[in-house]
Steps between C-alpha positions, in 0.01 A plus 500: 500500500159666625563857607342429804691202614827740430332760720468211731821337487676914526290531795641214658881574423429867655371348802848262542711802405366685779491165746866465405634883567258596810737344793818645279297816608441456788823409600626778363265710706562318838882570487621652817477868545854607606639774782755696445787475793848604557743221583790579729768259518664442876844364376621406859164381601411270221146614471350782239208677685222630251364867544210680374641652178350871645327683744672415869657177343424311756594116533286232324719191586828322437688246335770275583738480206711240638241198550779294360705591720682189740507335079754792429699506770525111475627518163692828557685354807599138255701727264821638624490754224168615552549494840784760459310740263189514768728583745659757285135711400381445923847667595520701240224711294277337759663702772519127731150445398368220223311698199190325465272712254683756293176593264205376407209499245152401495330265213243697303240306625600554830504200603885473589805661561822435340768616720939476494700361814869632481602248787327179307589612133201500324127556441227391637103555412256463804147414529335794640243279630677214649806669555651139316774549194401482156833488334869557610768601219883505659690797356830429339745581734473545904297826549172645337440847525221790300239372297280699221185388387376558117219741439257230438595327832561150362927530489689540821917601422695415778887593581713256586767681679807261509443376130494826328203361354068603462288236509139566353252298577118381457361655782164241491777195492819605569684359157777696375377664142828647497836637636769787469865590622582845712766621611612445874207467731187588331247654749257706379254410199268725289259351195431815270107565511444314195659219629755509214809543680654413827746755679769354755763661717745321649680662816877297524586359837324712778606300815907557488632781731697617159284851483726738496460723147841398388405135524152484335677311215513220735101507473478308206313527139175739606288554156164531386400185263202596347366175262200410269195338781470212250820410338684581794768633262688800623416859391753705591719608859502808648800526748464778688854585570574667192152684517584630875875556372394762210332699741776512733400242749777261501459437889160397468490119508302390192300201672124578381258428817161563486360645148151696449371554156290767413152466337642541152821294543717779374697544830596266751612633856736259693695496814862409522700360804626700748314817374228667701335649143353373221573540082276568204615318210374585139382189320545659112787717564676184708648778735436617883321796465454595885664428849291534843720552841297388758556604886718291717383435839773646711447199733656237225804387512736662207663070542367387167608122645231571749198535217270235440640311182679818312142650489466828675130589340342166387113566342365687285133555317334717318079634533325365181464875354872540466467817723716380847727241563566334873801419614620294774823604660600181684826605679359835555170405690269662316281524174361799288295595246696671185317684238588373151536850348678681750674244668462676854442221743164569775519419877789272622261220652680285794521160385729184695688361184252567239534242247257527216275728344213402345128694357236407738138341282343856434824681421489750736751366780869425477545160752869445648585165662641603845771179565597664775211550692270173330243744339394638194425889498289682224560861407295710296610585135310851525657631840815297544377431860484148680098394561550150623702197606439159575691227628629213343706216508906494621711688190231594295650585143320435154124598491322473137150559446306156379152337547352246745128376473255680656440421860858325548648514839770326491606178411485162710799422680633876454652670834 
């Protein structure tokens, strides 16, 4: 063939290459810019409101997380089992209120929200724009509870309280890629940074009146199940009893609440129930390695029946450095900054049932979810002192930080 009818012919295919990949390009180019938000979840209310992530956190809109609502019900009110078991979480951990949004992620395209309803047992992903649901997955069981999302954003792990079981799912289509056993009532869930490893703690039964020290036995299996992210197999269990015993805590319950890493993974700082304090726990050495005593609000009662399901300090999170931890002391009104090397807790800020603690978008503010007063208050990590809070929805708990496209307001139909 000529050389310049090759030249030619090259030319040609060069031109349909670049035909072909230009609106691949472009498409790439023209994907939404995101925001960066904070998502509060208003259990009682049925609604998450989303914040700015920083700054005076002020209110960009809402979402109603129970669209589906009258379906639920419908079905919830056929089945004489069900039927029992919603009664049982509205009169019991609900406090006589239905639990409507117990956490919540967003997509990482921001484009939805993927959030767990204790009272409806399951999951449900929303359309940020249109408020409509993209997928529903029913928990086994009668009661979901914590979720964890994977490093990468594309796995939600969800607890499903009455099962003993953790449900991970696709977080972009809501199929189960996997499942593992707990012991009784998992609650909390951690992935490892890598996203190698998932961490849950399971608390026993939280909602009996059997607190008294000498009866914690009646509390059930409480363990940590740690287990590979992929195979789902199981890792190893930490149970916390025999840790808390060999440092002469055997009055301590062993249920594992809340749980902050730090930065390197090499200790992980928990709250038990009933204890107004918090525990470093070496990861290598598998042994507690410090105890924190926290104040008690004169004001509450010393009636451990009275405490809002066996948790007296529920919420707990730690500023990306590794330098302070926050700490939200639920029963005891009030949160605090603690510094990591000392462990001397700052100011005693007034808080109405703090709930959660979470790391505000720049890392520089510890923000508490105020149930008690339907706000969410930010304190700085430098000073330990409250700068701002906001009002929310009724019984405000979770808040994670996620993403919503820019200029998002809220989404249609959302109250």
């Amino acid at each position: 063939m000529p050389v310049r009818r090759t030249r030619h012919l090259c030319a040609i295919a060069a031109a349909l290459v670049l035909t072909a990949t230009a609106p691949t390009a472009a498409a790439a180019d023209s994907s939404p810019a995101l925001r960066e938000v904070l998502f509060v979840g208003n259990n009682w209310d049925g609604t998450a409101d989303v914040i700015e992530s920083t700054g005076d956190f002020a209110r960009i809109g809402r979402i109603d997380v129970v669209p589906d609502k009258d379906e639920r019900m419908a079905e919830i009110n056929a089945d004489p089992i069900r039927w029992i078991y919603f009664m049982a979480i509205r009169n019991g951990v609900g406090e006589g209120h239905d639990q409507f949004v117990d956490d919540m992620y967003s997509t990482p395209d921001g484009t939805s929200v993927v959030v767990s309803r204790p009272s409806f047992a399951d999951v449900v992903s929303l359309d940020l724009a249109t408020g409509r649901i993209n997928w529903r997955f029913p928990v086994s069981g009668y009661r979901s509870d914590h979720m964890a999302v994977s490093p990468d954003g594309n796995r939600v792990a969800v607890s499903a309280s009455t099962s003993n079981t953790v449900h991970v799912l696709d977080i972009a289509t809501g199929d189960e890629l996997g499942s593992f056993k707990t012991g009784d009532k998992p609650h909390e869930n951690v992935f490892g940074k890598d996203g190698k490893h998932i961490w849950n703690m399971s608390i026993g039964e939280v909602n009996t009146a059997l607190d008294a020290t000498w009866l914690d036995w009646t509390k059930g299996d409480r363990r940590i199940t740690v287990v590979d992210a992929t195979t789902f197999k199981q890792v190893k269990v930490i149970d916390m009893r025999e840790r808390l015993d060999a440092i002469g805590l055997k009055d301590h319950s062993d249920a594992v609440r809340p749980a902050a890493f730090s930065p390197d993974e090499s200790k992980l700082y928990f709250q038990v129930s009933f204890f107004n304090g918090f525990f470093e726990y070496d990861v290598a050495t598998d042994r507690i390695t410090r105890t924190k005593t926290l104040p008690k609000n004169p004001a509450t009662s010393d009636d451990r029946t009275t405490w809002v399901n066996d948790s007296r300090h529920h919420g707990i999170t730690m500023r990306p450095d590794g330098t302070k931890l926050c700490v939200a002391g639920t029963m005891d009104d009030y949160a605090t900054v603690v510094d990591r090397a000392t462990l001397q807790q700052g100011p005693l800020v007034t808080a109405s049932k703090p709930y959660w603690a979470t790391v505000s978008g720049d890392g520089r503010s510890c923000v508490v979810s105020e149930s008690g007063a339907d706000r969410v208050t930010a304190i700085d990590f430098a000073t330990g002192e409250k700068t701002v809070s906001v009002p929310v929805g009724d019984h405000p708990q979770r808040v994670r930080l996620g993403h919503v496209e820019a200029g998002w307001s809220g989404a249609e139909g959302g109250r």
